[in-house]
N, C-alpha and C positions, 0 to 999 in steps of 0.2 A: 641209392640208399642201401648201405649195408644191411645183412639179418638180423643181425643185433640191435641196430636203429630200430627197425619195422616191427620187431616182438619187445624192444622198452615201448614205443609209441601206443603198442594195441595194450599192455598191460597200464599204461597211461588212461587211456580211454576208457578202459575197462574199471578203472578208479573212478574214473566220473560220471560214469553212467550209475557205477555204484551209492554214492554221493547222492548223486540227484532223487534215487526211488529212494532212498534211508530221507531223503528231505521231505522227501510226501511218502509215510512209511505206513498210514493208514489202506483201508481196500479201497480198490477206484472208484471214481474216476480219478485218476492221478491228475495234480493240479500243472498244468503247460505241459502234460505229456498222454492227455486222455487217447489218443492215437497211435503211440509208439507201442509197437505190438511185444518188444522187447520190457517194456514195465508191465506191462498181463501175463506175460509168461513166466519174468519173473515170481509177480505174486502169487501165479498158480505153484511153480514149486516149492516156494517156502510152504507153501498150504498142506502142499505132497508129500516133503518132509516132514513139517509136524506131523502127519496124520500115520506117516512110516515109522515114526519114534518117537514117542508120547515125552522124551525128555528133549526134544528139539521144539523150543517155545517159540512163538513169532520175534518175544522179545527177546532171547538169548540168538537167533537166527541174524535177526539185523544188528545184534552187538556185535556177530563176529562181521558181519558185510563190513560196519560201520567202520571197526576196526582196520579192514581193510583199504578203505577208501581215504581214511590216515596214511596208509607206507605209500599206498602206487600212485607215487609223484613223480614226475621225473626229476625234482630235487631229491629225493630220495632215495629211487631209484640206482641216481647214478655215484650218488656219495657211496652208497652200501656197496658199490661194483667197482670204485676207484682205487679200493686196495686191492687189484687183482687182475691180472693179463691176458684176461679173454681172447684173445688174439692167440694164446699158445693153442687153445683148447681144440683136440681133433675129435667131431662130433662121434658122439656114443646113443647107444640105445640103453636108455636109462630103464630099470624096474622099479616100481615104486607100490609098495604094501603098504596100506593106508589105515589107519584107527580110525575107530568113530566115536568115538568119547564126547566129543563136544564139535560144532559146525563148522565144516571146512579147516581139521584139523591138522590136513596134511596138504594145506597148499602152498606153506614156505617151501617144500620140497618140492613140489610141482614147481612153481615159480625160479629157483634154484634150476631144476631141470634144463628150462626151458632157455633161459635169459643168461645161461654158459652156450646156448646152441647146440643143446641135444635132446633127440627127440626121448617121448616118454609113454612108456608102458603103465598101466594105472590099473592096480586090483583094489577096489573099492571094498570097505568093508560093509556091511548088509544093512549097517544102521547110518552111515552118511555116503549114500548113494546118490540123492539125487541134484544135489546144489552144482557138486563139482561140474559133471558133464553139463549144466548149464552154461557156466560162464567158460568151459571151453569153448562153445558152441561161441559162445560170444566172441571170444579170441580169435577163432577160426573169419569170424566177417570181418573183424577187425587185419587180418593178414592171413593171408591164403595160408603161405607157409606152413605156419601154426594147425591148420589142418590135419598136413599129412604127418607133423610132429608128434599126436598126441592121438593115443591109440588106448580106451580103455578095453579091461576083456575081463568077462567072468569066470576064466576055465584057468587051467594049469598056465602056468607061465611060461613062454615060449621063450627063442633068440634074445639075448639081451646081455650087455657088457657088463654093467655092475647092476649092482640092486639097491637101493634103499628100502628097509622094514622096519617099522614100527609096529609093537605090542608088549604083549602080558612076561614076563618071566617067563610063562611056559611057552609061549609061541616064539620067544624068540631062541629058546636049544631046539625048538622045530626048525627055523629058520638057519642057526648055523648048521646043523645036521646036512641038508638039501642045498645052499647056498653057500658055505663054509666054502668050498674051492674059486668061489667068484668073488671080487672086488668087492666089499660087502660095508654095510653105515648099518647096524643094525641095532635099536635103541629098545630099552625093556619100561619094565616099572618103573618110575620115578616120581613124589610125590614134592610138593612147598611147606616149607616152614617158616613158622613168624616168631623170632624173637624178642617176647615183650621183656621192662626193666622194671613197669610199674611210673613210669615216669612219661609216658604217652598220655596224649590230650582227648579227651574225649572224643573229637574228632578223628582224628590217625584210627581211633577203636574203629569208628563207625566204616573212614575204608575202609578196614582192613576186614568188614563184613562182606565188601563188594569182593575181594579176596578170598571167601570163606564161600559164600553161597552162589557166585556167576557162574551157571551151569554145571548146578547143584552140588556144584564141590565134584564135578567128575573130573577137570582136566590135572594134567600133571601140572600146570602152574597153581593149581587150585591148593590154597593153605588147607592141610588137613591135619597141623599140629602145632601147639604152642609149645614153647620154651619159656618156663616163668621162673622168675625169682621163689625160694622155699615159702618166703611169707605172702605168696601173691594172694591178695583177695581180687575176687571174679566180679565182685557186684560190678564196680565202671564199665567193665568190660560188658557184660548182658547186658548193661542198660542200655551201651551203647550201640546193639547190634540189636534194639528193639525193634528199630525202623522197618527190617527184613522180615517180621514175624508172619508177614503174608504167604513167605514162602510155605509155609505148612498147608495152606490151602490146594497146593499143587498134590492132586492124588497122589503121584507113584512117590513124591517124597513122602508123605503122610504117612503110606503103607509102610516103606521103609524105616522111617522115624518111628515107628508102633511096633512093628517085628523087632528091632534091634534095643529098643525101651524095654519089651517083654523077654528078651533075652537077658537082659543084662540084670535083671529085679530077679529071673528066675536062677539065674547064675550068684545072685546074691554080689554082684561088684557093687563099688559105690560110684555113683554118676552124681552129676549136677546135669539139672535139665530147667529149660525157660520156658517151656511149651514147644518148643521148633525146633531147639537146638540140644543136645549130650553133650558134656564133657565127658572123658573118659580118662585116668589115667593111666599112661602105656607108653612102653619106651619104643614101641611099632611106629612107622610113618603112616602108614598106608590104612584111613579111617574108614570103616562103612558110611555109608552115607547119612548124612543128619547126628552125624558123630566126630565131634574132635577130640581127638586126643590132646594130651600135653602132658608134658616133663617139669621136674623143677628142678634146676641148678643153683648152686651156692656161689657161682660168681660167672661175669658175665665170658670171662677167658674158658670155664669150665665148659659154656656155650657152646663159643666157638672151636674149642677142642674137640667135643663131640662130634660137630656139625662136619669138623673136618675128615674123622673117623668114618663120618658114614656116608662122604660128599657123592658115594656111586649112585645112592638109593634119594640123592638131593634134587630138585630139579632148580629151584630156586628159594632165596633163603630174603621175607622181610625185615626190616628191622629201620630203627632212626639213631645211626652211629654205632651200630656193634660191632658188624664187622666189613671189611671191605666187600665192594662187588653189591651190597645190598639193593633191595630193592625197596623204593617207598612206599609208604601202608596205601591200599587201593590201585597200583597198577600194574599187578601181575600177570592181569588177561588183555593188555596193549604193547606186547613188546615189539621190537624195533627190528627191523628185518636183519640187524647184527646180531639178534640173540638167539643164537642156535641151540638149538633140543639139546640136552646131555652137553651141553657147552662142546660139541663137536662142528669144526666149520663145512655146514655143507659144501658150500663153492669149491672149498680147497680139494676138498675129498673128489669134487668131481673133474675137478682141472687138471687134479695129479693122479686120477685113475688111467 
């Protein structure tokens, strides 16, 4: 059996062990599995997480497993691998600078690492530290290999061929500064936009809430801005994103929602607010939290012209027929292991490094 076979197979397994604890996602005794010591360990570290980062929910932790246990198919798997000749690829020691925005944010890249045949360097960020080295830990029984491949470390970054880094604007002129001479993938700020026309069904609204608030509007696929028609009225929309209104019970949204509400009243801006949610308008992507902004354009081409204008600061763009490439209202936090961060192809970058 080839390495490639043996690290698809253990990320195969690794999918359906995933599956099966997202099937009994409650605390144990887990049903047909009260004995596998691999579902209590599990549950203790989503426990560990949540309790290391009060915005990592049990239920936002198993949306992203859950998510997971969708791509690691081996149908899927090998469709996403068939445009590409792994067979050129001369193993590297990969670096990998990880966000922690939202859960197991940076394991397309890990998984990319690993399933080209090289090994991986892992600097964890202090807020999703602990899921990852679980389910390596996993991978590891599932194929020895995988073991000696995957090396996380809290200290300076040692030996390493190229690097992949995600973060902020300002951490990533940190990162060219110090890595600028090595092979480098290195991705900044990037935020979602949703282009309403006014012609959305009250339902598409209500996605496009699951778009707005799945892990609290922190991730960069997270919608943190409309584009509306000049005469949009909001009412449809609020009503339709009433379902979410629980989210305000979540402390640190609450607090934030109440700091940024008291700012903006002391700042004298005009907001529109439903109890949980700000509008704000601002030609900015990038919204605090419990705040969306949005724009108004006079025609849907003016949209898209913009959108084009500013496609760096884009990460992904809703919509139902505006413009090409879109994505539909409710699944911006499911994407398909072809949809690479900053539209950059990890594989390629790491086959051709």
């Amino acid at each position: 059996m080839t390495d490639l076979k043996r690290r698809l197979e253990a990320f195969v397994k690794l999918g359906k062990f995933i599956g099966e604890f997202c099937e009994n996602p409650n605390e144990p005794p887990f049903k047909g599995h009260s004995e596998d010591p691999w579902f209590h360990k599990l549950n203790q570290k989503i426990r560990l997480a949540g309790e290391s980062n009060g915005w990592f929910t049990r239920a936002n932790i198993l949306f992203a497993l859950a998510t997971w246990k969708e791509l690691l198919t081996e149908e899927n798997l090998m469709d996403w691998l068939s445009a590409y000749d792994l067979g050129k690829n001369k193993k590297k020691d990969i670096a990998l600078i990880m966000a922690g925005n939202i859960p197991l944010v940076g394991f397309h890249d890990f998984l990319a690492v690993l399933v080209t045949g090289n090994s991986a360097l892992v600097k964890l960020s202090s807020n999703d530290n602990i899921l990852l080295p679980f389910l390596a830990e996993y991978l590891g029984e599932m194929d020895s290999t995988l073991k000696d491949a995957i090396r996380f470390t809290e200290g300076k970054l040692d030996t390493f061929d190229a690097i992949i880094a995600t973060g902020s604007d300002n951490t990533a002129r940190y990162f060219e500064y110090y890595f600028g001479q090595r092979p480098n993938l290195i991705r900044r700020n990037r935020n979602s936009v949703a282009i309403l026309t006014a012609n959305e069904s009250p339902d598409q609204l209500k996605a496009l809430g699951e778009d707005i608030f799945r892990y609290y509007g922190l991730g960069c696929r997270s919608v943190s801005k409309l584009l509306v028609p000049m005469d949009y009225d909001f009412d449809t929309f609020f009503t339709s994103i009433y379902p979410y209104r629980d989210i305000i019970d979540h402390q640190k949204y609450a607090n934030n929602y109440d700091y940024n509400k008291a700012i903006y009243l002391m700042s004298e801006f005009k907001i529109l607010d439903n109890g949980f949610l700000m509008l704000k308008e601002d030609e900015s992507y990038s919204s605090p939290i419990a705040t969306l902004f949005y724009e108004r354009y006079r025609s849907v081409k003016d949209a898209r012209l913009k959108l084009e204008q500013n496609k760096e600061k884009i990460q992904c763009v809703v919509s139902d027929g505006s413009i090409p490439d879109e994505i539909p209202f409710g699944t911006t936090q499911k994407p398909m292991l072809k949809d690479y961060a900053d539209g950059v192809d990890t594989v390629d970058f790491l086959l051709k490094t």
